[in-house]
C-alpha positions as CSV (number, residue, x, y, z in Angstrom):
1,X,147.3,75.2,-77.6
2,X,145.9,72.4,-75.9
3,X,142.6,71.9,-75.3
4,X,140.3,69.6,-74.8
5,X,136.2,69.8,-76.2
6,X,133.5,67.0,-76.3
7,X,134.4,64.1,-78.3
8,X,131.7,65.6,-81.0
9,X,132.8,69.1,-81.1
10,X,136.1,67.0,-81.7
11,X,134.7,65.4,-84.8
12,X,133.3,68.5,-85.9
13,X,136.8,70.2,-85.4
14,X,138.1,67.5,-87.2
15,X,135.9,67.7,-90.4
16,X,136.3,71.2,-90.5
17,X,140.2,70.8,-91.0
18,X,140.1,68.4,-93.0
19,X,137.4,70.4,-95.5
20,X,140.1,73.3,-95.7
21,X,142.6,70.4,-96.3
22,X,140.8,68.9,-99.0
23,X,140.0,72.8,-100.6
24,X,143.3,73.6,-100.5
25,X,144.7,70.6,-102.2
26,X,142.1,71.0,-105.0
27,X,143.2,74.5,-105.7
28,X,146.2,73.5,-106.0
29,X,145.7,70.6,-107.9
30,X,143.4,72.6,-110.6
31,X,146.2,75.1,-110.9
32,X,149.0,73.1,-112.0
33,X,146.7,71.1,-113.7
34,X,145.7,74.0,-115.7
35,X,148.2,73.9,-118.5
36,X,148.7,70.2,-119.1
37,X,152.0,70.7,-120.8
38,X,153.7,71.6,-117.3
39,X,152.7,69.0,-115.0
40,X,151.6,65.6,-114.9
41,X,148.2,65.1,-113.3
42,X,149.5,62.3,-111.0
43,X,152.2,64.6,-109.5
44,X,149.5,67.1,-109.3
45,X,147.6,64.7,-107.2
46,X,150.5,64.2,-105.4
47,X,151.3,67.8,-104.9
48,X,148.2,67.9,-103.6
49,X,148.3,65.0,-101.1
50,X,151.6,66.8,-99.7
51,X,149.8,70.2,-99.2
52,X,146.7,68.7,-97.4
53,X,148.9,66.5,-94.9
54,X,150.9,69.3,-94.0
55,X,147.8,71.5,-93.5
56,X,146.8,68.6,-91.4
57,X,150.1,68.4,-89.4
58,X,149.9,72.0,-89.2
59,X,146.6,72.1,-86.7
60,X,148.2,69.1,-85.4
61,X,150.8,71.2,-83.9
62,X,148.4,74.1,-82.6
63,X,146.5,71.6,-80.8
64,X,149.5,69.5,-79.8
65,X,148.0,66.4,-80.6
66,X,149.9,64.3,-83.7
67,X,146.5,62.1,-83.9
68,X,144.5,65.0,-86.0
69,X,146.2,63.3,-88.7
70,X,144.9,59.5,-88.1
71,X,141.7,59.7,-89.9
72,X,143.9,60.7,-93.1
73,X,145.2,57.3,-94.0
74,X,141.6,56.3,-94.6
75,X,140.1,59.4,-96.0
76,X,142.0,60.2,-98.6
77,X,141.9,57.1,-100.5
78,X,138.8,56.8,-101.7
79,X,138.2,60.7,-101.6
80,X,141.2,60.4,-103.8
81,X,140.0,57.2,-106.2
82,X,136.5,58.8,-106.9
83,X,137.7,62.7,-107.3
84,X,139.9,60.8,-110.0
85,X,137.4,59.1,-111.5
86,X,135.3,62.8,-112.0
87,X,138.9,64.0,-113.5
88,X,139.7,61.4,-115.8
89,X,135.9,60.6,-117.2
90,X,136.6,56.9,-116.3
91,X,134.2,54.6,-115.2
92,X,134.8,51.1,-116.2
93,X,134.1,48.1,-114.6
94,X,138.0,47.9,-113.0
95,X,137.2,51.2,-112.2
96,X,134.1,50.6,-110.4
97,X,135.4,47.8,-108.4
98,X,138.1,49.9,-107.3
99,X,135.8,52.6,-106.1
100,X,133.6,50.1,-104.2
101,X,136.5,48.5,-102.4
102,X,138.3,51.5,-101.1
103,X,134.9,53.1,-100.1
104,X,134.3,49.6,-97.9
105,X,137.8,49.6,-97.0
106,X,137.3,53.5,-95.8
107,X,134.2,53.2,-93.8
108,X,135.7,50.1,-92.2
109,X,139.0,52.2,-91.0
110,X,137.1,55.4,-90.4
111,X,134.2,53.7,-88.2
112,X,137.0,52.0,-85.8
113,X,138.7,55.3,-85.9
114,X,135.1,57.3,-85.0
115,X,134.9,54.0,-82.1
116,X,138.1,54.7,-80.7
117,X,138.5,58.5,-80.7
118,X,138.2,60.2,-77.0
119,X,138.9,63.6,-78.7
120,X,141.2,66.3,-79.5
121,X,142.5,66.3,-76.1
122,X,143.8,62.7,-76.5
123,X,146.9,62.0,-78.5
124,X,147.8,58.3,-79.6
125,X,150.2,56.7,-77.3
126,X,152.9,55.9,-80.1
127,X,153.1,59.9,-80.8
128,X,153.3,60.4,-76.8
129,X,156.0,58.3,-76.8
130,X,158.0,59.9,-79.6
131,X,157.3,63.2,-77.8
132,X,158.7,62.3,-74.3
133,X,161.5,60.1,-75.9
134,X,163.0,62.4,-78.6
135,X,161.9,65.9,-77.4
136,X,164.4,68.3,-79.3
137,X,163.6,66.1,-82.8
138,X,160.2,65.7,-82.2
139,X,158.9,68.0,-84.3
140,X,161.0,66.9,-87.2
141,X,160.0,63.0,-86.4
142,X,156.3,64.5,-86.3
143,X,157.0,66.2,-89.8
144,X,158.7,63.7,-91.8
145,X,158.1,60.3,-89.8
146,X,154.2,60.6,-88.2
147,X,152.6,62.3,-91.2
148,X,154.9,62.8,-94.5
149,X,156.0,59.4,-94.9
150,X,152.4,57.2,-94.3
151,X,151.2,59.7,-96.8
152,X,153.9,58.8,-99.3
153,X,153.6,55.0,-98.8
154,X,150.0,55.4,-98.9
155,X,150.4,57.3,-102.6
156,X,152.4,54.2,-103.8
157,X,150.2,51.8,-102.6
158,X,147.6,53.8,-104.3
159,X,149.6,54.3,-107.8
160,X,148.6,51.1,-109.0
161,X,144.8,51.6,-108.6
162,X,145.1,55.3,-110.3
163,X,146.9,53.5,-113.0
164,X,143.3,51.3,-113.5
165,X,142.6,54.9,-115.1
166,X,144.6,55.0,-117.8
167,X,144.8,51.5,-119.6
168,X,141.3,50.9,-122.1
169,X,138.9,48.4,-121.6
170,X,136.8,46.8,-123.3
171,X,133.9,44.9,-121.2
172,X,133.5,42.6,-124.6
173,X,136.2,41.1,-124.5
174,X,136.8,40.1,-120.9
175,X,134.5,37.4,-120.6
176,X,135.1,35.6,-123.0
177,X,137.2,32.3,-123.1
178,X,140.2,33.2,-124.5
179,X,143.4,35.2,-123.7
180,X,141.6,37.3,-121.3
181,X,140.2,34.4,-119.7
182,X,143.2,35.1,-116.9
183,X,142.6,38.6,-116.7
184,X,138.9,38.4,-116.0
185,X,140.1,35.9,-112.7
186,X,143.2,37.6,-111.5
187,X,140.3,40.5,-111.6
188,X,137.8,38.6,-109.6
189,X,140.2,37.7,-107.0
190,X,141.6,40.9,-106.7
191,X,138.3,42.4,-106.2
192,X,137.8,39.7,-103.8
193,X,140.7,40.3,-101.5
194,X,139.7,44.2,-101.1
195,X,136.6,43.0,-99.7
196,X,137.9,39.8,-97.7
197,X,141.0,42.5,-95.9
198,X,138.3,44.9,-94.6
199,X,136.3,42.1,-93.3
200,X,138.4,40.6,-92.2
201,X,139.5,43.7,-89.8
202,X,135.9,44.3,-89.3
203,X,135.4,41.2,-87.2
204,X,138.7,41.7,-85.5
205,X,137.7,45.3,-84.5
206,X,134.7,43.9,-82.8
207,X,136.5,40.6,-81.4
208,X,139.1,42.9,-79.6
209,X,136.6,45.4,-78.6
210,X,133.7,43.1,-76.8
211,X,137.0,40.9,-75.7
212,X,138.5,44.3,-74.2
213,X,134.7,45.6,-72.4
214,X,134.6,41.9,-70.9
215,X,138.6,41.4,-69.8
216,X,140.5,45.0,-69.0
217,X,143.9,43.7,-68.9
218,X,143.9,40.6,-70.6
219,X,145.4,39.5,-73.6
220,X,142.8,39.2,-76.5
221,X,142.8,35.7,-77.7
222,X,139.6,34.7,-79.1
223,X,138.1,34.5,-82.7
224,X,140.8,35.6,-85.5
225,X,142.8,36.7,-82.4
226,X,143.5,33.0,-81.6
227,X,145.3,32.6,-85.6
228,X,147.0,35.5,-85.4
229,X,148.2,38.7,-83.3
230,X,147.6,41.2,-85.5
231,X,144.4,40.2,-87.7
232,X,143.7,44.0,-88.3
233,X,147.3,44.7,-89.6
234,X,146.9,41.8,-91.8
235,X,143.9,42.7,-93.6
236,X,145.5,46.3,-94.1
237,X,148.2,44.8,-95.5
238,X,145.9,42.5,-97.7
239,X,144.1,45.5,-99.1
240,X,147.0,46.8,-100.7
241,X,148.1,43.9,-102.3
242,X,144.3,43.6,-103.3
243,X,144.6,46.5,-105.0
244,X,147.9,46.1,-106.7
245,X,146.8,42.3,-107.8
246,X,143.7,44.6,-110.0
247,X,146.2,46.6,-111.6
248,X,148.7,43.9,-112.5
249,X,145.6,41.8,-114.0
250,X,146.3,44.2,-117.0
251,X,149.4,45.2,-116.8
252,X,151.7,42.0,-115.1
253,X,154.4,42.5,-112.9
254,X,156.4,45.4,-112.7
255,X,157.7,48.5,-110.6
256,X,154.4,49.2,-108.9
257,X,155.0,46.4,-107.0
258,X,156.8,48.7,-104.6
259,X,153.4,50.4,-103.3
260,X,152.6,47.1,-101.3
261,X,156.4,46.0,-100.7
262,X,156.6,49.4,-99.0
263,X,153.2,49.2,-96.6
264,X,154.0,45.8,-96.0
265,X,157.7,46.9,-94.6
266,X,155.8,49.6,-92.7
267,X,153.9,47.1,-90.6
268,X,156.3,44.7,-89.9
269,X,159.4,47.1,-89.6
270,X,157.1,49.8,-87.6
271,X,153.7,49.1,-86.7
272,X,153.7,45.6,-85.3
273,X,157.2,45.8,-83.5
274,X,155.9,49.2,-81.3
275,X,152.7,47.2,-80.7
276,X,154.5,43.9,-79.6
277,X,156.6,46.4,-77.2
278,X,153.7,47.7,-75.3
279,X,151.8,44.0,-75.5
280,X,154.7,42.8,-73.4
281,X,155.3,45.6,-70.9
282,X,151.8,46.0,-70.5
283,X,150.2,42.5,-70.5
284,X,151.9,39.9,-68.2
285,X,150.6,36.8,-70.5
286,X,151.3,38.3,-73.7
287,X,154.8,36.8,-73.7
288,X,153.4,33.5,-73.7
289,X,150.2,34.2,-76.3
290,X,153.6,35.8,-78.5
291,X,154.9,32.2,-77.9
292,X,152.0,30.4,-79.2
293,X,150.6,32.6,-82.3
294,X,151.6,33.5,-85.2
295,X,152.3,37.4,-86.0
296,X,149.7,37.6,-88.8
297,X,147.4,35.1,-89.4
């Protein structure tokens, strides 16, 4: 069924799937969360997660357009973070920080998504190109590749902030000078970086966006675009490790290190490599501006 409306009556279209989404993964949340001796919340939330994105990917595929699931890599987050909050009863001050740095980090993603989004008509050009590449796998690519796995790296990268839940805290004794001295830094920082990576893609946004009005065509090479070619991937991938540097204030290193490994891979190993392919087939000078920048920052 493809059809085309206004880009607000896509919005609206948008928000109303996504409030069924969101419904239906509560329900099922609350019902396996009903007898606590069967299932563990987290894989409830995870349960969850899995429902809504294939909900999602469902009206994806009666409206042909894979891009009714871009807005769920940054609205289930913090939807996700403060819904846990209500669940758990937590609200300390690791908690809090969390809450405020995934709700910047949201808005910041959402906004350039709510900028850049023509409507439902209009699917991202990385899903057209699966489509007209692998047409009888498509759908299976669209399944398992476009919307399943982001929302599984996205739930590891987001294990070490629901783990913030679960570990006491006591606001006495963190600052104080003495053994939690480190803690109260490693915090600080961590905080710090959640807010530094959105900001840091918030200025990008609007560097590549007045640079793009000003110069169709051209290779965007001002600002944070002169340090690096992919400032806005880097301050995504920043985030993450923003948020896995809070957890590991109090717990050290360990296995949820894997949540940022993993979105970090996805960048380099997917995201950045299909962006570099249509830089260079669709920008004469980028070859050279490859040349001379860094990939990052």
């Amino acid at each position: 069924m493809k059809r085309d409306y206004s880009k607000w009556c896509s919005v609206a279209l948008i928000a109303a799937i996504y409030t069924l989404a969101a419904v239906a993964g509560w329900l099922l949340f609350n019902a396996l969360t009903s007898n606590p001796l069967t299932t563990d919340p987290l894989i409830a939330l995870l349960c969850a997660d899995v429902l809504a994105t294939v909900i999602v990917w469902a009206f994806g595929l009666l409206y042909e357009n894979v891009s009714v699931y871009d807005p769920y890599w940054s609205v289930f987050p913090p939807v996700a973070f403060l819904l846990w909050a209500f669940y758990t009863g937590v609200w300390s001050l690791p908690v809090g920080l969390l809450l405020i740095a995934s709700c910047y980090w949201g808005w910041r993603l959402t906004r350039n998504w709510m900028i850049t989004f023509k409507g439902i008509g209009h699917e991202d050009w990385r899903y057209t190109k699966y489509r007209s590449q692998h047409p009888l796998v498509f759908h299976t690519i669209n399944l398992f590749g476009l919307n399943m796995m982001p929302t599984l790296i996205v739930f590891a990268a987001m294990l070490p902030g629901l783990k913030l839940f679960e570990r006491p805290f006591d606001m006495n004794t963190l600052f104080v000078n003495d053994g939690h001295l480190f803690t109260t830094i490693l915090l600080c920082l961590a905080f710090l970086t959640c807010l530094v990576a959105p900001t840091i893609q918030l200025i990008a946004d609007k560097q590549s966006h007045d640079f793009r009005a000003a110069n169709p065509g051209k290779v965007c090479n001002v600002g944070l675009w002169k340090h690096g070619r992919h400032p806005n991937y880097f301050g995504e991938i920043l985030f993450w490790w923003g948020i896995w540097m809070m957890y590991s204030a109090f717990n050290g290193f360990d296995w949820y290190i894997c949540g940022a490994i993993a979105m970090t891979a996805l960048f380099l190993g997917i995201s950045i490599p299909l962006m570099e392919q249509r830089q260079l087939a669709n920008k004469p000078g980028y070859a050279e501006y490859r040349k001379q920048t860094r990939i990052l920052i």
